[in-house]
DSSP file (Angstrom, degrees, kcal/mol; ACC not computed):
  #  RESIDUE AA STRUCTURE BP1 BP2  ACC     N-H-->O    O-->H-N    N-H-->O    O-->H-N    TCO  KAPPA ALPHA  PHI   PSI    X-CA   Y-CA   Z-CA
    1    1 A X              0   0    0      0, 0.0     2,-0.4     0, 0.0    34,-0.2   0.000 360.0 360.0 360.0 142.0   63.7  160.9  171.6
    2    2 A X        -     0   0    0     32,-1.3     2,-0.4     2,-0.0    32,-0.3  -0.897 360.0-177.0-139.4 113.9   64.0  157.3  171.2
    3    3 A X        +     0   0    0     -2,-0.4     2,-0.4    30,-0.2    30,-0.2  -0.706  17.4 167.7-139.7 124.9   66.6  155.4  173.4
    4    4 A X  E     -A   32   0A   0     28,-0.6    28,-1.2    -2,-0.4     2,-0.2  -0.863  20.9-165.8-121.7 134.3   66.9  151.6  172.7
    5    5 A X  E >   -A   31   0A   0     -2,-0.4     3,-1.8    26,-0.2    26,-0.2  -0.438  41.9 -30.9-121.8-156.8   68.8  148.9  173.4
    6    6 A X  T 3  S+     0   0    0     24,-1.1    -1,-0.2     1,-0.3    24,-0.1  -0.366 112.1  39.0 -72.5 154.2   69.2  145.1  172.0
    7    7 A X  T 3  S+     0   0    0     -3,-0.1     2,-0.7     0, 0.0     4,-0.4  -0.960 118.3  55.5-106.3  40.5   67.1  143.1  170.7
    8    8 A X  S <  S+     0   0    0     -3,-1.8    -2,-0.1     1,-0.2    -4,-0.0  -0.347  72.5 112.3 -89.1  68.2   65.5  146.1  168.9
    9    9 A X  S    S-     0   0    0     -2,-0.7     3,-0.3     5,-0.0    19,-0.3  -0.101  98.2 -89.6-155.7  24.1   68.2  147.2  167.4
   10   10 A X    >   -     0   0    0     -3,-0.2     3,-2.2     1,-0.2    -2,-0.1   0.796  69.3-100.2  77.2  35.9   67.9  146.7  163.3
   11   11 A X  T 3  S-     0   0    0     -4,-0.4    -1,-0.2     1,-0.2     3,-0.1   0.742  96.2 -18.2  -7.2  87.0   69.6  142.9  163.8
   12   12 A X  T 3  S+     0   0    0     -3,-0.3    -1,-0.2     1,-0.2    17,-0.1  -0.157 126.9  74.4 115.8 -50.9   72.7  143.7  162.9
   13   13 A X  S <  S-     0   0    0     -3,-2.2    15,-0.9    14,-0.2     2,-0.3   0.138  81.5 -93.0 -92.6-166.6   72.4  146.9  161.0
   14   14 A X        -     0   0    0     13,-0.2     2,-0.3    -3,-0.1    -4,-0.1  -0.985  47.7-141.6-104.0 137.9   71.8  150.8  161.4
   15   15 A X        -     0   0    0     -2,-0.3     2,-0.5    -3,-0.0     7,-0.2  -0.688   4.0-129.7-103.7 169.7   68.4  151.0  161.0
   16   16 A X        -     0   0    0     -2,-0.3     2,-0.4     5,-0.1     5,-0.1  -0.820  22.6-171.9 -95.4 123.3   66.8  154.2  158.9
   17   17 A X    >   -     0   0    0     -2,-0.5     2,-0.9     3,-0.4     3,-0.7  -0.955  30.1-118.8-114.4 143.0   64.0  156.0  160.8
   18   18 A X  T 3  S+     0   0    0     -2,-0.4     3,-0.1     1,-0.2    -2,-0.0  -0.747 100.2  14.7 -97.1  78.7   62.1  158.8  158.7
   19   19 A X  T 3  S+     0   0    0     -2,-0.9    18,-3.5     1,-0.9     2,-0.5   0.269 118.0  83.5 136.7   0.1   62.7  162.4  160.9
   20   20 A X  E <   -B   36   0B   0     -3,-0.7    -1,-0.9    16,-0.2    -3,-0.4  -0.954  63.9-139.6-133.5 152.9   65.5  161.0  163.0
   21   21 A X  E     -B   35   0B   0     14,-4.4    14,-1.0    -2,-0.5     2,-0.4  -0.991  19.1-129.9-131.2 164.3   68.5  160.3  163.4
   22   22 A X  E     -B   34   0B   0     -2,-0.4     2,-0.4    12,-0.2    12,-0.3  -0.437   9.0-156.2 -73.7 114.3   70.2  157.4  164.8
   23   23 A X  E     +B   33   0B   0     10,-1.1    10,-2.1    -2,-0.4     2,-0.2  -0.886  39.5 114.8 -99.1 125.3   72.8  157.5  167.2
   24   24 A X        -     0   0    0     -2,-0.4     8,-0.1     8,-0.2     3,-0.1  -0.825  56.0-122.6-172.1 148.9   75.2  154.5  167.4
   25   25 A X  S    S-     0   0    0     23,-0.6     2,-0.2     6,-0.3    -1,-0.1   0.700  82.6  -8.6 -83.6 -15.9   78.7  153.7  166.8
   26   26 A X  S >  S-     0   0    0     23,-0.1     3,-1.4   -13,-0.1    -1,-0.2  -0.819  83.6 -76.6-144.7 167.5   78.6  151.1  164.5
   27   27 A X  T 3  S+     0   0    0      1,-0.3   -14,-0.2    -2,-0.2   -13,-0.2  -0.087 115.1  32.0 -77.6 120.5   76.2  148.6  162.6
   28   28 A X  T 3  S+     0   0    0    -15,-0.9    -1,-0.3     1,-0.4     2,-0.3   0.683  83.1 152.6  79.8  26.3   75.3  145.8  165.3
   29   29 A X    <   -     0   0    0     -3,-1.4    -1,-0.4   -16,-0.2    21,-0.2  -0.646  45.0-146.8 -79.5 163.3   75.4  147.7  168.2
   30   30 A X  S    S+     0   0    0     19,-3.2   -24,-1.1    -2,-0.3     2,-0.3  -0.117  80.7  52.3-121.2  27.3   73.5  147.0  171.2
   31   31 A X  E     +A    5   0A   0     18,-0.3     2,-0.4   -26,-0.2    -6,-0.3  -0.784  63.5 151.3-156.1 110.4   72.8  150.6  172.3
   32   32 A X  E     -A    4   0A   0    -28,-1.2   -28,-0.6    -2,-0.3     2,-0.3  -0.824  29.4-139.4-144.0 166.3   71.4  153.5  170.4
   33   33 A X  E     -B   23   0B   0    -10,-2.1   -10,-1.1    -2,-0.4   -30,-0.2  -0.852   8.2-153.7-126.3 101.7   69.3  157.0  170.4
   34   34 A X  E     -B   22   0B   0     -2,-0.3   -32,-1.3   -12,-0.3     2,-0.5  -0.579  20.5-175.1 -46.8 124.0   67.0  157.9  168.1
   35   35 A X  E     -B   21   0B   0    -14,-1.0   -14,-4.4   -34,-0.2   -16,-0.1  -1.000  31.8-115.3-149.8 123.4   67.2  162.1  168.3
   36   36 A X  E     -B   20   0B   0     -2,-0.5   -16,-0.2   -16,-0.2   -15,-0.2  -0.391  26.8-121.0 -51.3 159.7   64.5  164.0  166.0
   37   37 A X  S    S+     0   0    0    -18,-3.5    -1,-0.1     1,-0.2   -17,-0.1  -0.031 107.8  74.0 -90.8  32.1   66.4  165.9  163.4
   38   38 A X  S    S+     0   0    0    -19,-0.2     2,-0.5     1,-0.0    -1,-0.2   0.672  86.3  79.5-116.2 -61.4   64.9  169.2  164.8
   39   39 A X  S    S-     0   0    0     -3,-0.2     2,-0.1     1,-0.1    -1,-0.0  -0.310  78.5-128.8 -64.6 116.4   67.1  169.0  167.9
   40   40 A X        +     0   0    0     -2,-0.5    17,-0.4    17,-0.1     2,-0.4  -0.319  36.2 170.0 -73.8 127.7   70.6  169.9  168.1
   41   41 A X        -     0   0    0     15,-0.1     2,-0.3    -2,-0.1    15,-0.2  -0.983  32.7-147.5-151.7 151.5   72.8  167.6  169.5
   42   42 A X  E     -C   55   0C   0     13,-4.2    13,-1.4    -2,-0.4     2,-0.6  -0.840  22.3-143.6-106.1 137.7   76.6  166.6  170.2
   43   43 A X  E     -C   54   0C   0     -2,-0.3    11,-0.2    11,-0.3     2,-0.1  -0.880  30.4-120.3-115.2 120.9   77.6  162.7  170.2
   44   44 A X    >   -     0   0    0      9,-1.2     3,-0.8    -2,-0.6     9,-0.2  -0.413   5.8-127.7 -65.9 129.4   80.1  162.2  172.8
   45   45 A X  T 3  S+     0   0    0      1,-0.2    -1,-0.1    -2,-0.1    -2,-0.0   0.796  93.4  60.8 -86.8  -2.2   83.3  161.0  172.1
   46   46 A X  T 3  S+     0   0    0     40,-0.1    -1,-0.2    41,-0.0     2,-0.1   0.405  73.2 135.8 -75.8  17.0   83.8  157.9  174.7
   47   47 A X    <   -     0   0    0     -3,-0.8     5,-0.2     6,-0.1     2,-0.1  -0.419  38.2-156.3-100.6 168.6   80.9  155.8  173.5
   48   48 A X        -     0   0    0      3,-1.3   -23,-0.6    -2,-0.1   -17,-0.1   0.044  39.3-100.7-106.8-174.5   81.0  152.0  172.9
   49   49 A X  S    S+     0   0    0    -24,-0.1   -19,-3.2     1,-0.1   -18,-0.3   0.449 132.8  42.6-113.6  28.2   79.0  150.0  170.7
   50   50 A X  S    S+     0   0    0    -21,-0.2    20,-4.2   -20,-0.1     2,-0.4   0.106 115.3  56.6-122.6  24.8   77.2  149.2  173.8
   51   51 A X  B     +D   69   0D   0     18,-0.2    -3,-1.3   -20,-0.2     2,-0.3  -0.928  59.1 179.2-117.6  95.1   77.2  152.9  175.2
   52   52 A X        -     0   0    0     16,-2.1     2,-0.2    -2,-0.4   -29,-0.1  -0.740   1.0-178.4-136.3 111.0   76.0  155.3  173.6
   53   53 A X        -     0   0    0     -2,-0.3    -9,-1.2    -9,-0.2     2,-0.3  -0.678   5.0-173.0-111.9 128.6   75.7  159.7  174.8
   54   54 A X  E     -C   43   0C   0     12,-1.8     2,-0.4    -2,-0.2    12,-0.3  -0.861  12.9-153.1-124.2 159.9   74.4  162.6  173.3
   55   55 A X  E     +C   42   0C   0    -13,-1.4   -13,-4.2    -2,-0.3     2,-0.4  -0.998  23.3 170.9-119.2 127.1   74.9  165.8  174.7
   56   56 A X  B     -E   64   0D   0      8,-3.1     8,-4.6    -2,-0.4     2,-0.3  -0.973   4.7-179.7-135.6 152.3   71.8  168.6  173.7
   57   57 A X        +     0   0    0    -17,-0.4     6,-0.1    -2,-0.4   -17,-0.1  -0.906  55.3  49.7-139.9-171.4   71.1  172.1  175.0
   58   58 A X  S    S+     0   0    0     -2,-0.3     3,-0.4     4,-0.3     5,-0.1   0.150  88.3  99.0  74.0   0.5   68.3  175.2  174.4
   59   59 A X  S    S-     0   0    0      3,-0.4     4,-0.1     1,-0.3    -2,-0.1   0.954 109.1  -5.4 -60.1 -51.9   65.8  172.5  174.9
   60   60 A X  S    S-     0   0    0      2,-0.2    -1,-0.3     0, 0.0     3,-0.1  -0.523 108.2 -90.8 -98.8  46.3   65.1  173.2  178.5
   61   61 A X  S    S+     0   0    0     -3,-0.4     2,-0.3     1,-0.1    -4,-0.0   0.353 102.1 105.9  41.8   3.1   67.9  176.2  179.0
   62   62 A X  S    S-     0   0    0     -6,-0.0     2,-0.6    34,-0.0    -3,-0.4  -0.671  80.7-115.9-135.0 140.0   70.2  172.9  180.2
   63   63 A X        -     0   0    0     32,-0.4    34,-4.1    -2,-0.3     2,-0.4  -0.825  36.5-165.3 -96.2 133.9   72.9  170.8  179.1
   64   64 A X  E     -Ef  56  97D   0     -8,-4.6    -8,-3.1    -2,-0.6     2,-0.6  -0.972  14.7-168.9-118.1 114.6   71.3  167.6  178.8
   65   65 A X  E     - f   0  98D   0     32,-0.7    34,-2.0    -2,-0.4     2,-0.5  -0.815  15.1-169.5-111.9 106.4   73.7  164.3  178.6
   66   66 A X  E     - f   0  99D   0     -2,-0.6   -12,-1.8   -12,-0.3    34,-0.2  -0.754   7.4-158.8 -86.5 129.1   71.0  161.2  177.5
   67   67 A X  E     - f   0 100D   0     32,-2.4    34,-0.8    -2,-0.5     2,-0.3  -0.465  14.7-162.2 -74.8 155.6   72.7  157.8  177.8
   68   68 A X  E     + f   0 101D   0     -2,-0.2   -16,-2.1    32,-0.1     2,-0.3  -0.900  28.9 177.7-128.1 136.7   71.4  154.5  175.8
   69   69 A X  E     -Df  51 102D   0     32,-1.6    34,-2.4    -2,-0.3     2,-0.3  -0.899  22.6-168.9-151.3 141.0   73.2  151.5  177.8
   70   70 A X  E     - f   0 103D   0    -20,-4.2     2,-0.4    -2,-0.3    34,-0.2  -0.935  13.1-155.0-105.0 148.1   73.2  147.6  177.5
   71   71 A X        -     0   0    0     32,-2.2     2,-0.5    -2,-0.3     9,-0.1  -0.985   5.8-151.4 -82.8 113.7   74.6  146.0  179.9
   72   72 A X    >   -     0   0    0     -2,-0.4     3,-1.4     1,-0.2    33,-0.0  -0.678   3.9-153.0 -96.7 133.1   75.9  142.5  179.2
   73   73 A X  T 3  S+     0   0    0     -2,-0.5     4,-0.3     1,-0.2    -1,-0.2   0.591  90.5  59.5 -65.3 -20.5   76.0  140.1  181.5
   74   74 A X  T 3  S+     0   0    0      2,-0.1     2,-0.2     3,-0.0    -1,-0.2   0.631  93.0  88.5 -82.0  -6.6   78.7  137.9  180.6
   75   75 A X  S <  S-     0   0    0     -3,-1.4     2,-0.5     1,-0.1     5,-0.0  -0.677 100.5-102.7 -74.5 136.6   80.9  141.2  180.8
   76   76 A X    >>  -     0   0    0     -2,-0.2     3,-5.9     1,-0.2     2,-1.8  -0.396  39.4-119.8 -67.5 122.5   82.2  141.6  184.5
   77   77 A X  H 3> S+     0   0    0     -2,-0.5     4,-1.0     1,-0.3     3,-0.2   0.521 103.2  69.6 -38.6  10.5   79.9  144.2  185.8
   78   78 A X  H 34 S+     0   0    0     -2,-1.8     4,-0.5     1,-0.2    -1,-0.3   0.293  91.2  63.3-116.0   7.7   82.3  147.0  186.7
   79   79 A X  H <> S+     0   0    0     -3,-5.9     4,-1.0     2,-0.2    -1,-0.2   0.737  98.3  52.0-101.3   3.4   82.9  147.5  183.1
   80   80 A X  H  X>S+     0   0    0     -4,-0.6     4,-2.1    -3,-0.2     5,-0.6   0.759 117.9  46.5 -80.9 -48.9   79.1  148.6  182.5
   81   81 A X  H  <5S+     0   0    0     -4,-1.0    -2,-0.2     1,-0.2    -3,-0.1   0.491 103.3  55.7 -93.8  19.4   80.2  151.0  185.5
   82   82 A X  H  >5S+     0   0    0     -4,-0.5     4,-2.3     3,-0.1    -1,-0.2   0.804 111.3  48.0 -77.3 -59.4   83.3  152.1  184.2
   83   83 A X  H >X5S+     0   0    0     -4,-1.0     4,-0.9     1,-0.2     3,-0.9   0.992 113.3  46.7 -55.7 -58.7   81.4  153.2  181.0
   84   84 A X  H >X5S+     0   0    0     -4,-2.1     4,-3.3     1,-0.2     3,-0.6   0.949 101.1  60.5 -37.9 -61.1   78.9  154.9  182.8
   85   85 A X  H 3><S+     0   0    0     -5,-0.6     4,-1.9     1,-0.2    -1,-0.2   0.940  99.3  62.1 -50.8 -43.8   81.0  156.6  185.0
   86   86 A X  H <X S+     0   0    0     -4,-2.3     4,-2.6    -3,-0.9    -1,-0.2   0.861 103.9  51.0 -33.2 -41.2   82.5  158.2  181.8
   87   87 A X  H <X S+     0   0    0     -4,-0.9     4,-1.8    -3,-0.6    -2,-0.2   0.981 111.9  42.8 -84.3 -62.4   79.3  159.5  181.3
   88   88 A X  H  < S+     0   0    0     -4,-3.3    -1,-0.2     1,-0.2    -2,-0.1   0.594 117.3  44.1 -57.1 -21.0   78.9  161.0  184.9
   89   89 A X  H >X S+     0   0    0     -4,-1.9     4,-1.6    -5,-0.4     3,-1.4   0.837 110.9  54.9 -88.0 -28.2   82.4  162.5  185.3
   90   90 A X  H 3X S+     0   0    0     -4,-2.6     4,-1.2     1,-0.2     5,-0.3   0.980 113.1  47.7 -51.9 -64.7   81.9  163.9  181.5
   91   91 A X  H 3<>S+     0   0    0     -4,-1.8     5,-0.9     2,-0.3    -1,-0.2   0.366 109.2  48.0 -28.0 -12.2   78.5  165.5  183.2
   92   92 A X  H X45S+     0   0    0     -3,-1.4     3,-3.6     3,-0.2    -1,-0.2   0.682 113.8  53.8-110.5 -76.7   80.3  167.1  186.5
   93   93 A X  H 3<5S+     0   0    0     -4,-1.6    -2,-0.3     1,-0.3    -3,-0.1   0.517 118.9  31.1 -22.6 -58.8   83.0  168.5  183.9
   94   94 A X  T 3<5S-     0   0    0     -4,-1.2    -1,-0.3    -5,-0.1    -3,-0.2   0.389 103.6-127.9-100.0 -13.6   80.3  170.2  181.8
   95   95 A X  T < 5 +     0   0    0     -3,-3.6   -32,-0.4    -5,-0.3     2,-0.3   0.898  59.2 143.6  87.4  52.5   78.1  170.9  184.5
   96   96 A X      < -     0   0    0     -5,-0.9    -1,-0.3    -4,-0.2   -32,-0.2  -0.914  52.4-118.2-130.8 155.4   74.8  169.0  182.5
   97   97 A X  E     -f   64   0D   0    -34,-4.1   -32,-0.7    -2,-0.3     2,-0.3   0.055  35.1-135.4 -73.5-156.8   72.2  167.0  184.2
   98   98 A X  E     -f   65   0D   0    -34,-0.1     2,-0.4   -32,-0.0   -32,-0.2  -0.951  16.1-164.1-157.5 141.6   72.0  163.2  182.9
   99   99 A X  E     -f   66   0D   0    -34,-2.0   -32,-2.4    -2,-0.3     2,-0.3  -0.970  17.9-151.0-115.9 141.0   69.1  160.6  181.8
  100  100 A X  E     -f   67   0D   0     -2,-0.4     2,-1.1   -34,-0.2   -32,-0.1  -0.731  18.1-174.4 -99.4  90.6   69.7  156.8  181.5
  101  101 A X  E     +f   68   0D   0    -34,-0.8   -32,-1.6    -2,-0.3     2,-0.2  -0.668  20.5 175.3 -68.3  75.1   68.5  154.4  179.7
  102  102 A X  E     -f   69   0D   0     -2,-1.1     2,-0.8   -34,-0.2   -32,-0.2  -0.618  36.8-158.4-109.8 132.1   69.6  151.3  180.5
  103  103 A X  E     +f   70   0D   0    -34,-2.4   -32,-2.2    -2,-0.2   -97,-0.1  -0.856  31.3 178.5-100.1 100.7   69.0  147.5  179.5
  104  104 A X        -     0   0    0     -2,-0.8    -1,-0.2     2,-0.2     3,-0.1   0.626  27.4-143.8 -80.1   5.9   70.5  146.2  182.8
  105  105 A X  S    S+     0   0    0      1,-0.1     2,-0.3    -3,-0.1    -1,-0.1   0.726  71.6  82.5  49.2  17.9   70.0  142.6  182.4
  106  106 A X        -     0   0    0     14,-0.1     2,-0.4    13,-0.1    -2,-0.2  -0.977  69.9-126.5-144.7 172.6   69.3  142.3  186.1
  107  107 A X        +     0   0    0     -2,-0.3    10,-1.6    -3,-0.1     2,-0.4  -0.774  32.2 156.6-114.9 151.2   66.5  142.8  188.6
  108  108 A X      > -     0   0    0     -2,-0.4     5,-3.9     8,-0.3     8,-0.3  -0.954  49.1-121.8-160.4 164.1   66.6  144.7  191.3
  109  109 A X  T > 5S+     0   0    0     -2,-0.4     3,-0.7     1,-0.2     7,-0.1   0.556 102.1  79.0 -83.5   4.8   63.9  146.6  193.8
  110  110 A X  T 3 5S+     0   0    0      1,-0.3    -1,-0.2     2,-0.1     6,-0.1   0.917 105.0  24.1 -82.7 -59.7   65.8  149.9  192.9
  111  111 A X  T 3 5S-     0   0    0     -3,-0.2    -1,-0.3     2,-0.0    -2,-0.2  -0.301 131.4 -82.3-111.2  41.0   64.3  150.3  189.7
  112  112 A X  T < 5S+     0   0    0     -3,-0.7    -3,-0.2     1,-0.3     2,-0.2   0.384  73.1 127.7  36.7  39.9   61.1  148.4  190.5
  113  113 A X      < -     0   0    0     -5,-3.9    -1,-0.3     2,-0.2    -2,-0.0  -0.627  65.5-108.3-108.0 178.7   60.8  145.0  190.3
  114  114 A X  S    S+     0   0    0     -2,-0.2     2,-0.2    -5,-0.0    -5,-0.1   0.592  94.2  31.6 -79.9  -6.0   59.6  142.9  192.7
  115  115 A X        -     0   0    0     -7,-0.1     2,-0.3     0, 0.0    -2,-0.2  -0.704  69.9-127.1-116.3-178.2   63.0  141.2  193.7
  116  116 A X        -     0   0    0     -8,-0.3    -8,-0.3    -2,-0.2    -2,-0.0  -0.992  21.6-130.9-126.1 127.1   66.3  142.1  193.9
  117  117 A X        -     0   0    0    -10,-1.6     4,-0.5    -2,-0.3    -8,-0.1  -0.121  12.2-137.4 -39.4 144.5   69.4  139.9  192.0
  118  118 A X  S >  S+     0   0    0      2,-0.1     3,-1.1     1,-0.1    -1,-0.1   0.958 110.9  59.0 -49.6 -53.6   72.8  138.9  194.0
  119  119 A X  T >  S+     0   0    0      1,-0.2     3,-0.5     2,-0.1     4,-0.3   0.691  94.8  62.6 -49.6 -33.9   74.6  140.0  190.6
  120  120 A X  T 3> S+     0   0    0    -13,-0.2     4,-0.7     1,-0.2     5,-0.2   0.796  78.4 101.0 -62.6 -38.5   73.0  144.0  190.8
  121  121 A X  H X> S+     0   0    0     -3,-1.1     4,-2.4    -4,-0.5     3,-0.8   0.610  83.3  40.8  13.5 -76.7   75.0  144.6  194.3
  122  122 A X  H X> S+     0   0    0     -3,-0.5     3,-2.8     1,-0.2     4,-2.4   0.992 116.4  44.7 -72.9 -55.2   77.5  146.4  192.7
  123  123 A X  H 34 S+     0   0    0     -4,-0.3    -1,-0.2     1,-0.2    -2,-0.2   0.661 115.8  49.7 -65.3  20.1   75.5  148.6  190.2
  124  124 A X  H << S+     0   0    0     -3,-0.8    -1,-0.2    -4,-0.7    -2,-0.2   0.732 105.8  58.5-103.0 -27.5   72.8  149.4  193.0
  125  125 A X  H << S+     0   0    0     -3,-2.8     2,-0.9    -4,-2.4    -2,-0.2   0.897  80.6  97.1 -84.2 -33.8   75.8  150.4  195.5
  126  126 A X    ><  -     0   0    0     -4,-2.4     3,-0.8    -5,-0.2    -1,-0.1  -0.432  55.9-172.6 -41.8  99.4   76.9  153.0  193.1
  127  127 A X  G >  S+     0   0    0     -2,-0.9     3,-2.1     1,-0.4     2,-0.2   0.896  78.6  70.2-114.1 -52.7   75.2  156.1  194.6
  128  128 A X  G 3  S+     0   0    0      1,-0.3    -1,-0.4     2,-0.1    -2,-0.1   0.341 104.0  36.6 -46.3   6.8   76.5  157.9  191.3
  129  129 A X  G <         0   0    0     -3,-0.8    -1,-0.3    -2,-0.2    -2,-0.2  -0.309 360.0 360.0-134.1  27.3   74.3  156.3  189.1
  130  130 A X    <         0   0    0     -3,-2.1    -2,-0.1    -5,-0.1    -3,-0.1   0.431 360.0 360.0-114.3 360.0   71.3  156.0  191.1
């Protein structure tokens, strides 16, 4: 399982991978999952074309929901945690753990760099996405 966000991201296009397939909502989105084509999985319907959710089970016994997310920074941050938050209330509903893979465009000691941004504040205070 592959999850990637921009700028690897076929500039522009859906790219073709040999044994996967590609999860994304449309050609020049910034947020994607690669999922071998051996694994069963459900594509969620809230995703963006910078969101993007799969839901898989029998892998581990578990429902498993993997996120891909960019966050862009010229977007006001609470709409990266508005999507997200989809993701986590979908997840309570359906009673499945959650992974995230996120390009946050910020630094922060949270996720381990060595400083922390002003701008990260709010998505560090979210205790539901930590």
């Amino acid at each position: 399982m592959v999850l990637l966000q921009e700028p690897y991201q076929g500039r522009g296009k859906k790219p073709s991978v040999h044994n996967y397939e590609v999860i994304q909502v449309q050609n020049g989105a910034r947020a994607s999952i690669w999922v071998p084509k051996h694994i069963n999985h459900w594509t969620l319907p809230f995703n963006t074309k910078d969101t993007v959710s799969i839901l898989i089970t029998g892998v581990t016994g578990k429902k498993i929901i993997i996120t891909s997310a960019y966050c862009d920074i010229t977007y006001p941050e609470s709409e990266a945690l508005v999507e997200l938050q989809k993701v986590i209330d979908y997840s309570l509903e359906v009673g499945a753990e959650v992974i995230i893979g996120a390009d946050s465009n910020a630094w922060s000691t949270l996720w381990g760099s060595d400083r922390s941004e002003e701008h990260t504040s709010e998505l560090q205070s979210h205790s539901d996405l930590v």
